[in-house]
Structure formats: structure tokens, C-alpha cells
MISE-262898 format. One record per residue (C-alpha): x, y, z; residue in one letter. Coordinates in steps of 0.5 Angstrom, whole numbers, plus 500, padded with zeros to 3 digits. Layout:
<rs>
XYZA...
</rs>
This chain:
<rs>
500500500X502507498X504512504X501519502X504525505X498527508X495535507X498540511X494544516X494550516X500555519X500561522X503568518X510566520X517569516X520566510X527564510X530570507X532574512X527580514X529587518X524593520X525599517X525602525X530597527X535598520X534606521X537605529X542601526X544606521X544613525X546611532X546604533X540605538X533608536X531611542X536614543X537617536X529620538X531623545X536627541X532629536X526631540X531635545X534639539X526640537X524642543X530647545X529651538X522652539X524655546X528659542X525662538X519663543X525666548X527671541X519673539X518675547X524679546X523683540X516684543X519688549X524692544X518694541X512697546X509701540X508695537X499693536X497687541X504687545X501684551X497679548X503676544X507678549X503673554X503667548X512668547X512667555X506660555X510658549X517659551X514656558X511650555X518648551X521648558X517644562X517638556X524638557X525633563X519629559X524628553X526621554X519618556X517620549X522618545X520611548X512612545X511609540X506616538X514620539X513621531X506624531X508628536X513631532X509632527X504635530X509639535X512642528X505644525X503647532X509651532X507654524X500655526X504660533X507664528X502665523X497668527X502672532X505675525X498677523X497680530X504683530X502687523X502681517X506683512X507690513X512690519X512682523X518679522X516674526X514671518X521668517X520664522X515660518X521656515X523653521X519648523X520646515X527645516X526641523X522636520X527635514X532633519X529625521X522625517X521623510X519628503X512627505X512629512X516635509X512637504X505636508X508641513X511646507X504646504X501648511X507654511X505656504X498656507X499661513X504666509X498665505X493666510X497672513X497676507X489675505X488677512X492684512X488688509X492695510X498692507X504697505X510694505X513694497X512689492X519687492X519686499X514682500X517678493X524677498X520673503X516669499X523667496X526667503X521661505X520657498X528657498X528654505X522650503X526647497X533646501X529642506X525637501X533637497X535634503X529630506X529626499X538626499X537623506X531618505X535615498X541615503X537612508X535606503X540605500X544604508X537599508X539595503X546594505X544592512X539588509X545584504X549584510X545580515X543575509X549574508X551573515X546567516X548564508X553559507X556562501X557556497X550554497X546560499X543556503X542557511X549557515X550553521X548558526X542561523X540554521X539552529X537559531X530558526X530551529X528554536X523559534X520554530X520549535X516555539X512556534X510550534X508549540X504555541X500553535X500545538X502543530X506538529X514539526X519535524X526535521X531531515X539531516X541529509X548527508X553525501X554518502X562516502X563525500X571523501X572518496X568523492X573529493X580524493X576522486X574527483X578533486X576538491X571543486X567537483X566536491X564543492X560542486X556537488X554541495X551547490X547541487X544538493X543544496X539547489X536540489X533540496X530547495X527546489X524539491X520541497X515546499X516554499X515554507X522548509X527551510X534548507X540549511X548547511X550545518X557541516X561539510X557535507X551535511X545538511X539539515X531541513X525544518X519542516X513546519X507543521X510536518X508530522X512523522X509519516X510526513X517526514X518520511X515522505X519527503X525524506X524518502X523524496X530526497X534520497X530519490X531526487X538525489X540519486X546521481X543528481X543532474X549526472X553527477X556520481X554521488X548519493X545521500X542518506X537521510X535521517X528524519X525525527X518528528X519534535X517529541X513534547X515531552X522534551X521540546X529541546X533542539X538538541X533532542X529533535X537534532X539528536X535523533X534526525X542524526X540517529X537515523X541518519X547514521X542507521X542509514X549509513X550503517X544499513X547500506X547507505X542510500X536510503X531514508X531512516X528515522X526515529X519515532X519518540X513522543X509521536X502522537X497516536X503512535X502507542X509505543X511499548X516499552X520495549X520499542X523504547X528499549X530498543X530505540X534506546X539500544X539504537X541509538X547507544X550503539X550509533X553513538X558508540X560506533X560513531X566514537X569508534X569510528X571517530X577514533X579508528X580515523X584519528X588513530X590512523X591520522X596518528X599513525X600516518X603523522X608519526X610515520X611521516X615525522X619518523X622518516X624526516X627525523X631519521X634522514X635529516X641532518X638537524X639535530X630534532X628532540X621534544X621535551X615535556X614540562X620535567X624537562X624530560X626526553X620523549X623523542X630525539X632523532X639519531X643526529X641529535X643524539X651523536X652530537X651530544X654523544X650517544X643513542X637514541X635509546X640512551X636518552X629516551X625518558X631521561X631527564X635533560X641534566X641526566X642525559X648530558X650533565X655538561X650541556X644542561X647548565X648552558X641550556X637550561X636558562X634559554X629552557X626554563X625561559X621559553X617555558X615560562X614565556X612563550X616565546X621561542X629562542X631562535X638560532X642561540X649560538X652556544X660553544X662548549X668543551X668537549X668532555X672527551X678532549X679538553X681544550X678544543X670546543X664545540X659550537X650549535X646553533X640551537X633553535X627552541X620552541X615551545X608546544X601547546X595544546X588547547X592553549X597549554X604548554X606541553X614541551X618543547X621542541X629543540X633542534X640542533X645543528X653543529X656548526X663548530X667546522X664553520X665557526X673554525X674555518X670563519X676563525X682561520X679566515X679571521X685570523X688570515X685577515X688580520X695577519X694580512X693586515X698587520X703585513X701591509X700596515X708594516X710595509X706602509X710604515X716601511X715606506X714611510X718611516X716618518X708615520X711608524X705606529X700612525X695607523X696602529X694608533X689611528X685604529X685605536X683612536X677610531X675603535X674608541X670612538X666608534X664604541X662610544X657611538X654604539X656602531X655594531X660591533X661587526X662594523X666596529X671591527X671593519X673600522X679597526X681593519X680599514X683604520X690600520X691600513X688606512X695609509X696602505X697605498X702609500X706603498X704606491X708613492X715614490X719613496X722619496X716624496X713621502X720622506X721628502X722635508X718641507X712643502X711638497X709641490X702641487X704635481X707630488X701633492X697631487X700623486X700623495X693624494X691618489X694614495X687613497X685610490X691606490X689602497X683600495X684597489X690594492X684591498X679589491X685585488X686581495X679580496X677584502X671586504X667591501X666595507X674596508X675597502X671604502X673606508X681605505X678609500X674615502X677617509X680623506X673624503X670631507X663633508X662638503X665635497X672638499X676631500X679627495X680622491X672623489X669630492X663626495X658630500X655628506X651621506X655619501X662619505X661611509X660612517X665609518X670613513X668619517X670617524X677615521X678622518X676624524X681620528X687621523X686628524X688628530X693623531X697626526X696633528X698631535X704627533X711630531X715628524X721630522X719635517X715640522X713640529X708637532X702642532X699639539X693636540X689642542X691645535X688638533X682639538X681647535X682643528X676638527X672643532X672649526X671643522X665639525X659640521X663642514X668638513X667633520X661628522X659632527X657626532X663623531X668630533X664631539X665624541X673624540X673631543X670627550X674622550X681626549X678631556X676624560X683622558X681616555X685617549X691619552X695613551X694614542X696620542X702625544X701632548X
</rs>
């Protein structure tokens, strides 16, 4: 026999499954955020104007006795302006009504109706000026009402200046300025009805876009059907709904049968695809008032509003048919269905056993339709039936969980074996170590540079393990245990127990693990960088060796400067220090300053020992010293920031150096604390071709230099240390 799902009964009004919003609500989100605070303001600023211009009426009033029916008017300004005075404190109260717009209004029109009348007793178009104030209340109502609103109060405006005039019998006043006051009051009029419609467009068009934004809040963007959240949030008002009218309601919880092996075959956008088909396909297929919502990857879930059991059955059984390789594409979905039990009116309840039968279908062959019946009225259910409704649904939790834990063991498993290859086959020390500081895993590589084997360290504690390492590691330990904060490529050198005197240096990297938000360990690796640290020492040790070799040769050449460069060097260390240069540009400042002078080796001998003046052609080949020593260093490979320093130590901040003029920021820094240095240890030392001018000449000389011809930073640092006497030992006084 053929179940017919049977006739809906009748449903209550209720909301669509499109997202609403009041026009009051997205006006108090749009202005202020809060809807009566937004009136309070309004009316406020409504009520004070209007005090105001009652307040400016009385005053006019007693500035002009002479005037006719002073009194009367005078007693109408001072019962307004009283009036206004004493609905201020009601401000707040009446912005909570739901009548505050009507008030509004007819505040306004009340207001136009004064004013006509007291400019009509106050003389009319002959001598009231009280008439301009008929635009007020125009421009009040543009503020927050609609065009409607601001032309109906235009309309009356018009109609009382209109009345004022028919009525002023003995009007004297000339033609054009009664022509001037109309076109004060219609340009008022226009300016308001310009900007009631600019803030009403505006009003709808922020409408539309809150509007926009709220669907798309509550809409899974790869479906467009209902998201997760705003799926269960209309559940529960649904569930509400139904009990208030006493209807029945079930739901469907839809899920694509073996979807993993759909996306490993077919590829992640065929899979998502197939999402927008299902979702398309359940929205077309079942009523308008069902609601289709996506709760999960692949699963989806429908409210059907005043649906009983049998019902649900129907449709859910419709669904698994529709969907059965929808529009050629190779996929299927199961379907479990629950009807609302009362006696536990409970989303979670109705969920829970849409989600039963949904699994009892997957585990009965899949494709297929599956529910469970709990608390359906005229279904008389023994007690054994529960029994063994309960019994379904334990042993569908229960493989659930094992299911649950077969994948993420298998996840495990795959992880560890992965992690094992990579640690046995790399190069990197690698180990973790939980909060006792104990070892959980090293790789081999880690566990022969502390010296042993991997079963040697495993679940021993770190000091246990390596007693000589564990005092240099544990503070960088214990700190990214207590902070956080990972120790990143932490130089550490240490002697080998084995062989004392020769050292070993790692480059350590640690950093800490957590789950669900809690420390757990750390993971430490390693790399042994001592044959590096060797060959960076060799090279050093072959550089200054170089040094000192072209230093002497130029001091060999030039025997009035022995010692100059060695003691320029330590005169520029200094400096650069106090300067706070980072110690590797310190050094290259050390390197370049003591062989600053090495290009005098290009320089005939006898020039360079030649007393007295020299002329301008052997200035001119002492001067190419500077291009001589840097192409010497370039040759033999130095760096290139000694190099520069070579060559622009002669260099002065305003172009007048040589061998290139180079201004400013062109001159290296370190280029400019070596001028400074040579100045003042060749001015302060003698030569046998002139008296040594002193080191005050010398202070005097880079002092009247600082700025133009000097770094000034480094001018006033060298002046300082020769006052603190720290100097002394570099220089002759």
C-alpha cells in the first residue's frame, strides 16, 4: 500500500526563510545604533528650537512696545517658551512611544500654525518679521522625516503666509519685498524637500546593504542555503511556533554518501560542485514554507513546518529518490527523519534523532531513508519498542565514536610515520621534550651529536642525559617554557668532555608546543655548525694576519708614520663604540683604519720622505693613495666595506675630499669616524718635516671642521674621550 504524505493543516503567518528586517530597526542601525536614543536626541533639539524662537519672539515683542497687541502676543511667547520648558525632562519618555513621530509632527504643524497667527496680530506682511520663522518647522521635519512628511508641512507653511497675506487688509509693504519673503520661504522649503529625499535615498540604500549583509550572514556562500547557526536559530523558533499552535514538525538531516571518496576521485571543486547541487536540488524538491539549511561539509538538515512522521517519511524518501545521481553527476545521499516529541520539545533532542536514523541508514547499505519515531501522537509504543529504540541509538553512538577513533588512529599513524622518515633522514638534530624536561623523542642525528643512541636517551631527563650540555641550555629552556616565546638559531659552544681544550658550537632553535592552549613541551633542533665556526675563524685569523702584512709595508715605505695606522685604529674602535656601531662594522672599521694608509706603497719613496712642502703634481700623486689602497684590497678579495673605508677616508662632508668629492650621506659612516681619528693623530704626533702642532690645534681643527668637513656625531664623541683622558695612550700631548 502507497503512503501518501497526508495535507498540511493550516500554518500560522510566519517569516520566509529570507532574512527580514523592520525598517524601524535598520533606521536605529543605520543613524545611531539605538532607535530611541536617536528620537531623544531629535526631539530634544526639536523642543529647544522651538523654545528658542518663542524666547527670540518675546524678546523682539518687548523691544518693540509701540507695536499692536503687544500684551496679547507677549503672553502667547512667554506660554510657548514655558511649554517647551516643561517637556523637556518628558523628552526621554516620549521617544519610548510608539506615537513620538506623531508627536513630532504635530509639534511642528502646531509651531507654523503660532506663527502665522502672532505674525498676522503683529502687523502681517506690513511690519512682522515673525513670518521668516514660518520655514523653521519645514526645516525641522527634513531632519528625520520622510518627503511626504516635509512637503505636507511645506503645503501648510505656504497656506499660512498665504492666510496672513488675505487677511492684511492695509498692506503697505512694497511688492518686492513681499516677493523677497516668499522666495526666502520657497528656497527654505526647497532645501528642505532636496534634503528629506537625498537622506531618504540614502536611508534605503544603507537599508538595502544591511538588508544584504544580514542574509549573508545567515547564508552558506557555497549553497546559498541557510549556514550552520542560522539553521538551529530557526529550529528553535520553529519549535516554539509549533508548540504555541499545537502543530506538528519534523526535520531531515541529509548527508552525501562516501563524499571523501567522491573528492580524492573527482577532485575538491567537482566535490563542491555537487554541494550546490544537493542544496539546489533540496530547495526545488520541497515545499516553499521548508526551510533547507547546511550544517556541515556534507551534510545537510530541513525544518518541515506542520509535518508529522508519515510525512517526513514521504519527503525524506522523495529526497534520497531526486537525489539518486542528480543531473549525471555519481553520487547519493542517505536520509534520516524525526518528527518533534513534546514530551522533550528540545532542538537538540529532534537533531538527535534526525542524526540516528541518519546513521541507521548508512549502516543498513546507505541510500536509503531512516527514522525514528519518539513521542508521535496515535503511535502507541510498547515498551519494548523504546527499549529497543534506545538500544538503536546507543549502538549508533557507539559506532560513531569508533568510527570517530579508527580515523583519527589512522590520521596518527600516518602522522608518526611521516615525522619518523623525516627525522631519521635528516641532517638536523630534532627531539621533544615534555614539561619534567623529559625526552620523548630524538632522531639519530641529534642523539650522536650529544653522543649516544636513540635508546640511550629516550625517558631520561634532560640533566641525566647530557650533565655538561644541561647547564648551558636549561635558562633558554625554562624561558620558552614560561613565555612562549620560541628561542630562535641561539648560538651555544661547548667543550668536549672527551677532548679537552677543543670546543664545539650548535645552532639551537626551540619552541614550545601546546594543546588547546596549554604548554606541553618543547621541540628542540640542532644543527653542528663547529667546521663552519673553524673555517669563519681561519679566515679571520688569515685577514688580520694580511693586515698586519700591508700595514708594516706601508709603514716600511713611509717611515715618518710608524705606528700612525695602529694608532688611528684604536683612536676610531673607540669612537665607533661610544657611537654604539654594531660590533661586525666595528670590526671592519679596525680592519679598514689600519691600513688606511696602504696605498702609499704606490707612491715613490721619495716623495713620501721628502721634507718640506710638496708641490701641487706630488700632492696630486699622494692624493691617488686613497684609489691605490682600494684597488690593492679589491684585488686580494676584502670585503667591501673596508674597501670603501680605504678609499673614502680622505673624503670631507662637503665635497671638498678626494679622491672622488663625495658629499654627505655618500661619505661611509665608518669612513668619517676614521678621518675624524687620523686628524687628530697625525696633527697631535711629530714628523721630522714639522713640529707636531698639538692635540689642542688637533681638537681646534676637526672642532672648526665639525659639520662641513667632519661627522659631527663623530667630532664630538672624539673631543670627549680626549677630555676623559681615554685617549691618551693613542695620541702625544
Amino acid at each position: 500500500m502507497t503512503t501518501v504524505r497526508p495535507a498540511q493543516p493550516a500554518v500560522p503567518e510566519r517569516p520566509s526563510s529570507d532574512v527580514s528586517v523592520t525598517s524601524d530597526e535598520t533606521l536605529a542601525l543605520i543613524k545611531f545604533g539605538d532607535e530611541i536614543q536617536y528620537w531623544t536626541r531629535y526631539l530634544f533639539v526639536s523642543i529647544v528650537v522651538l523654545g528658542v524662537e518663542s524666547l527670540g519672539s518675546l524678546g523682539y515683542l518687548l523691544l518693540s512696545p509701540s507695536g499692536p497687541h503687544r500684551a496679547f502676543l507677549e503672553v502667547i511667547a512667554a506660554t510657548v517658551a514655558a511649554a517647551t520648558l516643561a517637556m523637556l525632562p518628558s523628552v526621554p519618555r516620549i521617544a519610548q512611544q510608539s506615537w513620538r513621530s506623531t508627536f513630532a509632527l504635530i509639534l511642528a504643524l502646531g509651531a507654523g500654525v503660532i506663527i502665522a497667527f502672532c505674525s498676522s496680530l503683529d502687523g502681517g506682511l506690513d511690519s512682522s518679521p515673525l513670518l521668516f520663522l514660518l520655514a523653521l518647522p519645514v526645516a525641522n521635519l527634513a531632519i528625520a522625516f520622510p518627503p511626504r512628511m516635509v512637503a505636507l508641512s511645506a503645503t501648510a507653511a505656504l497656506i499660512e503666509f498665504a492666510t496672513v497675506a488675505t487677511f492684511d487688509h492695509d498692506v503697505t509693504t512694497s511688492l518686492a519685498v513681499v516677493v523677497l519673503l516668499t522666495v526666502f520661504l520657497m528656497g527654505i522649503i526647497t532645501l528642505a524637500l532636496g534634503w528629506s529625499f537625498a537622506q531618504s535615498d540614502f536611508d534605503s540604500q544603507k537599508r538595502a546593504m544591511f538588508k544584504e549583509s544580514v542574509r549573508q550572514a545567515k547564508t552558506d556562500a557555497l549553497t546559498g542555503c541557510l549556514n550552520h547557526g542560522a539553521f538551529f536559530e530557526r529550529l528553535q523558533s520553529e519549535i516554539e511556533r509549533a508548540l504555541r499552535y499545537g502543530g506538528p514538525l519534523s526535520i531531515l538531516v541529509a548527508d552525501v554518501d562516501v563524499f571523501k571518496a567522491f573528492n580524492d576521485r573527482y577532485g575538491h571543486p567537482a566535490g563542491d560542485d555537487a554541494l550546490r547541487i544537493v542544496g539546489a536540488t533540496m530547495t526545488r524538491t520541497l515545499r516553499a514554507i521548508d526551510v533547507v539549511g547546511r550544517i556541515g561539509g556534507d551534510e545537510f538538515a530541513v525544518i518541515l513546518p506542520a509535518t508529522d512522521l508519515p510525512g517526513a517519511r514521504v519527503a525524506a524518501t522523495k529526497l534520497v529518490e531526486t537525489l539518486r545521481n542528480p543531473e549525471g553527476v555519481d553520487f547519493t545521499v542517505s536520509v534520516g527523519f524525526a518528527s518533534l516529541d513534546r514530551s522533550e520539545p528540545l532542538a537538540k533532542r529532534l537533531f538527535h534523532d534526525a542524526d540516528a536514523g541518519l546513521y541507521r541508514a548508512k549502516v543498513t547499505g546507505r541510500v536509503r531513508a531512516s527514522g525514528l519515531a519518539r513521542g508521535e501522537p496515535g503511535v502507541r509504543r510498547s515498551k519494548r519498542d523504546e527499549h529497543s529504540s534506545s538500544r538503536v541509538w546507543a549502538a549508533a553512538d557507539t559506532r560513531r565514536f569508533e568510527e570517530a577513533v579508527r580515523e583519527a588512529r589512522i590520521e596518527t599513524s600516518e602522522t608518526n610515520a611521516f615525522l619518523d622518515a623525516l627525522a631519521s633522514s635528516s641532517s638536523m638534530g630534532m627531539a621533544f621534550i615534555d614539561t619534567d624536561f623529559r625526552i620523548v623523542r630524538i632522531n639519530p642525528t641529534l642523539a650522536a651529536l650529544i653522543g649516544g643512541t636513540v635508546e640511550q636517551f629516550v625517558g631520561k631527563i634532560s640533566v641525566e642525559a647530557a650533565p655538561a650540555l644541561w647547564p648551558a641550555f636549561e635558562p633558554s629552556y625554562r624561558k620558552v617554557f614560561e613565555t612562549g616565546e620560541p628561542v630562535v638559531a641561539e648560538e651555544v659552544s661547548l667543550e668536549r668532555p672527551d677532548e679537552p681544550g677543543v670546543s664545539e658550537t650548535w645552532l639551537s632553535t626551540i619552541f614550545p608546543v601546546t594543546a588547546n592552549g596549554v604548554r606541553t613541551g618543547l621541540c628542540v633542533t640542532a644543527i653542528d655548525i663547529t667546521a663552519r665556526k673553524q673555517l669563519e675563524r681561519s679566515q679571520a685569523t688569515l685577514a688580520d694576519s694580511l693586515v698586519r702584512a700591508l700595514a708594516a709595508a706601508a709603514e716600511m715605505r713611509d717611515p715618518y708614520i710608524g705606528g700612525h695606522q695602529e694608532r688611528v685604529a684604536h683612536i676610531a674602535v673607540a669612537i665607533a663604540r661610544e657611537l654604539r656601531i654594531d660590533p661586525d662594522e666595528i670590526k671592519d672599521i679596525e680592519m679598514a683604519a689600519k691600513i688606511h694608509d696602504v696605498g702609499k706603497l704606490a707612491v715613490p719613496a721619495e716623495v713620501l720622505s721628502r721634507p718640506g712642502r710638496l708641490s701641487d703634481a706630488e700632492m696630486a700623486l699622494v692624493r691617488e693613495h686613497s684609489r691605490a689602497g682600494s684597488d690593492m684590497l679589491e684585488r686580494v678579495g676584502f670585503p667591501d666595506a673596508v674597501r670603501l673605508m680605504v678609499l673614502q677616508h680622505h673624503e670631507r662632508l662637503d665635497g671638498s675630499g678626494y679622491p672622488d668629492a663625495l658629499k654627505g650621506d655618500e661619505v661611509f659612516m665608518g669612513s668619517r669616524i676614521i678621518a675624524v681619528a687620523d686628524v687628530l693623530e697625525a696633527m697631535s704626533s711629530h714628523r721630522p718635516y714639522r713640529a707636531a702642532p698639538g692635540v689642542e690645534a688637533a681638537i681646534t681643527e676637526i672642532q672648526e671642521g665639525s659639520g662641513t668637513l667632519y661627522d659631527p656625531d663623530a667630532v664630538n664623541t672624539c673631543v670627549r674621550l680626549v677630555r676623559e683622558g681615554l685617549l691618551r695612550q693613542h695620541i702625544s700631548d
